[in-house]
N, C-alpha and C positions, 0 to 999 in steps of 0.2 A: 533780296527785296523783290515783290510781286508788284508787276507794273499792272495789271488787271486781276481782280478775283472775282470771278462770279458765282454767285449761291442759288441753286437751285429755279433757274429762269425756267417759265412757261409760258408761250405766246401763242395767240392765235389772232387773225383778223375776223373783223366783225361776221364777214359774213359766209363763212368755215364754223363750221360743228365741230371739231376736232380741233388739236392745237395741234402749228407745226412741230415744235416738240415743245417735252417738259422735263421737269426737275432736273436742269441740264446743270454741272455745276464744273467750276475750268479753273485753272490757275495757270499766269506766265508769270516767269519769271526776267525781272529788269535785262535788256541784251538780249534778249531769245529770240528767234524767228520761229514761227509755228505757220503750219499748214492745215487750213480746213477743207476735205475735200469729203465730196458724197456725189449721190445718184443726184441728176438735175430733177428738180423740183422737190428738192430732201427741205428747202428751207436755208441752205447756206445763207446766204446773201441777208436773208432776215436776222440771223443770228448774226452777221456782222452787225447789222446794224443796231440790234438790241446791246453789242459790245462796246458801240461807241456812243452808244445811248441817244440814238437817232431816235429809238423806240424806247419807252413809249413819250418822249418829249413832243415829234415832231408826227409821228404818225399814228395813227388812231388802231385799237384795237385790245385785247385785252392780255394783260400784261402782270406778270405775277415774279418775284422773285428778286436778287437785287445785284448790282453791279456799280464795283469800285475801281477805280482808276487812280492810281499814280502818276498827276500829272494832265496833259493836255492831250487829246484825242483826238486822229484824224482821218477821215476815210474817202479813199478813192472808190467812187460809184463804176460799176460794171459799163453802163453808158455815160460816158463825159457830156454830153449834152445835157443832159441834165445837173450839171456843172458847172459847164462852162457857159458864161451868159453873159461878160463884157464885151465892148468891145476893142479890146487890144489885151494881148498876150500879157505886158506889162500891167496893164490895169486886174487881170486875171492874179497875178502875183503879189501887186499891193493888196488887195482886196483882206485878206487875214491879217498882215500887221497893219497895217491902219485902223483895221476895228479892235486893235489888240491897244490904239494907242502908240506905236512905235515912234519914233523919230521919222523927218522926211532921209535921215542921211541911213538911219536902219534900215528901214525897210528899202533905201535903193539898195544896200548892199545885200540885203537878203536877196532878192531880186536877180541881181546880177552873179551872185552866188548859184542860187538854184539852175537860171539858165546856162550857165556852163557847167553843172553839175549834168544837167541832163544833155547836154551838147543840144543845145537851140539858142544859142544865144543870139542868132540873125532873125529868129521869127518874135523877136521883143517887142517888135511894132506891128505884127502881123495881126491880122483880123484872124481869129480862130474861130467863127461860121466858114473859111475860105478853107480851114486845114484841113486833112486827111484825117482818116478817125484815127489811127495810129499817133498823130501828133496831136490831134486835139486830149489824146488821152495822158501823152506825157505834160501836156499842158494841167489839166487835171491834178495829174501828181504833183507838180511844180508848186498849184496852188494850194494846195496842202503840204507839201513843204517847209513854204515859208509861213507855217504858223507855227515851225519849229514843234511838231508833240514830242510827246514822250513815246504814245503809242500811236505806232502808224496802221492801219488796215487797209489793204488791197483788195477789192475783189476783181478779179478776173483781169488786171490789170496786164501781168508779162504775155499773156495769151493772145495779146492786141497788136502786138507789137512785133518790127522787123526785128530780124536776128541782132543787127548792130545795136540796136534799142535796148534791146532785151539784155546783151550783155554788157552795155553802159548801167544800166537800171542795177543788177545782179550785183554791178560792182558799189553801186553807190548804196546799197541795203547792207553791202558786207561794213562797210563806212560808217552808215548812221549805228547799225547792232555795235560794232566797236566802243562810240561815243555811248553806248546804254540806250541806244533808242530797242524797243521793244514791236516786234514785227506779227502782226497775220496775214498770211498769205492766204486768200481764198479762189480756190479753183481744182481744174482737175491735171494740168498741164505739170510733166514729168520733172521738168529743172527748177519750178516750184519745189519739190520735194527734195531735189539735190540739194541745194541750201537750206534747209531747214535742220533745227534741231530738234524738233516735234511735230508729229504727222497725227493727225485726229481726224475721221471721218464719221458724219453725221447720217443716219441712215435710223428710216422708222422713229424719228422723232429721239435720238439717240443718241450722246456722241463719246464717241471711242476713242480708242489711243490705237493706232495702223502703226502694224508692224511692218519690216522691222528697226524698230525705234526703240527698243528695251527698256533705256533710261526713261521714258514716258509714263511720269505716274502723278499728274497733276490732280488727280479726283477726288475729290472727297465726299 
């Protein structure tokens, strides 16, 4: 089962003559981790979010091609500030199942689930304008967590993070792919690539299959 497919996507912003890329076309498969990585300024970042269909719902620009999802989609922004904007860590947490409708007794437990998944569970009550960017980003993740997707999207997210972070984070991804959650990992950082079962780099408005990864034949 393919938890994302997308057909032949082309994007550009309004005010670029050029598209970042085009007739881009990808398949994951349900449990995968995949890695997108390219030259800075290749458009990563954009293509995550044309993945999670940020684009073209939320942000303007011109938009061609189509994207299917299996399920619920979620993505952690490169800057959590732009995320993170309660005030209280907890309230950052409810924030997805509450508008999903949950339970007050669901969403505490998602809550209290997530924060000891990511080992925070003392900054519950924290004001996250007060945190370090390294925990306002696992704050970030936390809050996309608990909307439970199917497909989770990272950009730039383990890159942010101390060593202890990074391999709590590492282990909790091998966790959710277990359960069938469906993984992209976007960045350029090495251990990104070590958990992955598919490596794709974006270059020239282009995206490839980075070897070596052999098994890597999603394109159509």
């Amino acid at each position: 089962m393919k938890a994302i497919r997308v057909n032949g996507i082309s994007f550009r912003y309004k005010d670029q003559k050029e598209p970042l890329f085009s007739d881009v076309s990808f398949r994951l498969e349900k449990g995968k981790i995949a890695v997108l990585t390219g030259p800075s300024g290749s458009g990563k970042t954009t293509m995550g979010l044309c993945f999670a269909r940020v684009i073209p719902h939320l942000i303007e620009g011109i938009f061609e091609g189509e994207v299917e999802i299996e399920g619920r989609a979620g993505m952690v922004f490169q800057d959590p500030d732009l995320q993170v904007f309660l005030p209280t860590v907890e309230d950052e947490l409810a924030f997805a199942p509450e508008n999903l409708c949950c339970s007050r007794e669901e969403t505490g437990q998602r809550i209290s689930e997530t924060l000891e998944q990511l080992g925070i569970p003392s900054l519950r009550e924290a004001d996250p304008a007060r945190l370090s960017g390294g925990q306002k980003q696992l704050v970030a993740l936390g809050g996309v967590l608990t909307l439970k997707p199917d497909l989770l999207i990272m950009d730039e997210t383990l890159s942010q993070l101390d060593r202890v972070a990074r391999e709590r984070v590492k282990e909790l991804l091998h966790t959710l792919k277990a359960k069938g959650v469906s993984i992209i990992l976007i960045g350029h950082d090495a251990e990104s690539r070590e958990i992955a079962d598919e490596v794709f780099t974006l270059k020239d408005g282009k995206l490839n299959p980075c070897f070596p990864k052999p098994e890597v034949s999603r394109f159509v």
